[in-house]
N, C-alpha and C positions, 0 to 999 in steps of 0.2 A: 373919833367915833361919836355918833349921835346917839341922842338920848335913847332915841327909839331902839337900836340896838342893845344899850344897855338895858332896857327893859326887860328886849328877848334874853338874854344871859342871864338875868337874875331867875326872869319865871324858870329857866331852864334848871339853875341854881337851886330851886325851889322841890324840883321832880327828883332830882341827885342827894339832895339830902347831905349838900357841902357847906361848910361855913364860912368858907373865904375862896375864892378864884382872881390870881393874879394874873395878868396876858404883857407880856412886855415884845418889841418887836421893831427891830431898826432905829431905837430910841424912843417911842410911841408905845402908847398903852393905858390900862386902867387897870383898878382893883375896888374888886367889891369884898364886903365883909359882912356876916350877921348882925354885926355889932355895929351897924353905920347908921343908924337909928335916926340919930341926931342931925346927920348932916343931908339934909336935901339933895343933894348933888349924887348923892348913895341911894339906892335903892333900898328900902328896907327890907330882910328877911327875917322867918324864924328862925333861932338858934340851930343846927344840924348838929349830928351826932359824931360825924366826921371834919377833922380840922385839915388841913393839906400843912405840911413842911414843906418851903421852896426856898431855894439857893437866895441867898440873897447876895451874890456876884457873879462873875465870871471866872471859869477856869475847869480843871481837870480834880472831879469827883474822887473820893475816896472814901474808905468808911473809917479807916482810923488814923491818926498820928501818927509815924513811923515809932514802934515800942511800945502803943498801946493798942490794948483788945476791941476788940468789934465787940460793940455791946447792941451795935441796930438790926435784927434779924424778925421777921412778920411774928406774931405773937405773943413778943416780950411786950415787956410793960414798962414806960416808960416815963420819967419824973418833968415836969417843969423845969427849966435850968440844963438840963441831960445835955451832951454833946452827942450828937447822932449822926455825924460826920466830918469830915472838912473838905475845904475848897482851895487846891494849891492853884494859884495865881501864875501867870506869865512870869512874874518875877519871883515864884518858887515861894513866894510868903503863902502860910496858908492862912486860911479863915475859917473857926471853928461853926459848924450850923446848928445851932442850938435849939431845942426846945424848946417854945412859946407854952405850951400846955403841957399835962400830966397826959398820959392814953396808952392806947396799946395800940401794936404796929398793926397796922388793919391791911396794908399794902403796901411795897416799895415798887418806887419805878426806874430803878436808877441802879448802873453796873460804878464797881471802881473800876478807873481810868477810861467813865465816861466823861466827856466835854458836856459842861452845863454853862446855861444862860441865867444873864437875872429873872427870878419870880419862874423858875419852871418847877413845878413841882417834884418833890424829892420822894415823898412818902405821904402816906395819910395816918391818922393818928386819929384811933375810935373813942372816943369822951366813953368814959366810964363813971 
């Protein structure tokens, strides 16, 4: 991807009011952040109000452990650290998806026993 495009993304980035957008796609992709300040290559933004949780693997979506409660539903509120799902693997291992920030569930886009990729958004998480 050219700059030029990441430009358009970011300005877009900018009207949405998001703080991170990741694109992964046949092994290819990018990730922008508010917080990319520093690094040229990043386009800078302002802070948004909204943060995105995305899979950080591949596999078959779920909300909780087998024996443990769903605690991710739109509204609650959630901790730094939180497990807000997991991701069981081809090979049945799961990977728990953790919370990067504190917030509250602002939106989910994501069913159990959907199939997710890397970096596809899971949920957004309103900064409070």
């Amino acid at each position: 991807m050219d700059a030029s495009s990441l430009k358009a993304v970011a300005d877009w980035m900018k009207t949405a009011d998001l703080a991170e957008v990741v694109y992964r796609k046949n092994g290819a992709g990018f990730s922008l952040t508010a917080h990319g300040a520093g690094d040229p290559a990043v386009p800078a933004m302002p802070s948004g109000r909204f943060a995105s949780v995305a899979s950080d693997g591949v596999g078959v979506f779920q909300w909780n452990a087998p024996g443990k409660a769903r605690k991710t539903e739109e509204g609650v509120e959630i901790a730094a650290g939180d497990v807000v799902g997991v991701i069981v693997t081809g090979s049945g291992a799961s990977r728990p998806i953790i919370a990067a920030q504190a917030g509250r569930v602002a939106k989910i886009f994501i069913e159990a026993g959907q199939a997710v990729e890397y970096g596809q958004p899971l949920l957004l998480l309103e900064s409070r």
